[in-house]
C-alpha positions, 0 to 999 in steps of 0.5 A: 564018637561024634560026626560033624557034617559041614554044608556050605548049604544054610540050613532052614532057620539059617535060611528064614532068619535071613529074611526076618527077624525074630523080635523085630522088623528087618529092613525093608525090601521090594514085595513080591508077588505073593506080599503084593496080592495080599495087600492089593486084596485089602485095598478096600479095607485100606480105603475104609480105614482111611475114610476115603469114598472114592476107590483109588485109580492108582495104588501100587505096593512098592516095599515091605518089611516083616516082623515074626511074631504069632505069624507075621507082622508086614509093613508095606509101603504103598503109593495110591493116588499120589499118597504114600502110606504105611500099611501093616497087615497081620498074617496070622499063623492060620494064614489069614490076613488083618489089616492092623494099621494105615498111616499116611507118610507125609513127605 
């Protein structure tokens, strides 16, 4: 005979597929502190994909939004010098990190 053990605790999968979704990216959401370090820490490479010479005085990550795939696809949205861009950074499943992508959002 089989036993059902029921938890109100979700469980690991439960618990990750509430913050992404497979195929797909979720909704976006405030970064925290270890999204925004990741991306502070590219802000360079950002201003270089962007063609920008002069570093910027203000840049502050406001949202971002995940998407599994062989590791995890973010998209932040970050205000730098009164900009806001989309930047999409890969971290791949040995935990490094790619800038893929910077677009401008023109408001």
């Amino acid at each position: 005979q089989t036993s059902i053990r029921h938890t109100d605790r979700p469980t690991q999968a439960q618990a990750l597929s509430s913050k992404m979704m497979v195929g797909g990216f979720g909704d976006f959401r405030d970064a925290d502190d270890d999204e925004k370090k990741m991306c502070i820490a590219l802000k360079k490479d950002i201003q270089a994909m962007l063609k920008i010479e002069e570093e910027f005085k203000d840049f502050v990550v406001k949202r971002c939004k995940t998407q599994v795939v062989a590791g995890i696809n973010y998209i932040f949205e970050v205000v730098a010098d009164d900009c806001t861009y989309k930047v999409t950074i890969w971290k791949k499943l040995d935990q490094t990190h790619e800038l893929t992508s910077v677009v401008r959002v023109m408001m």
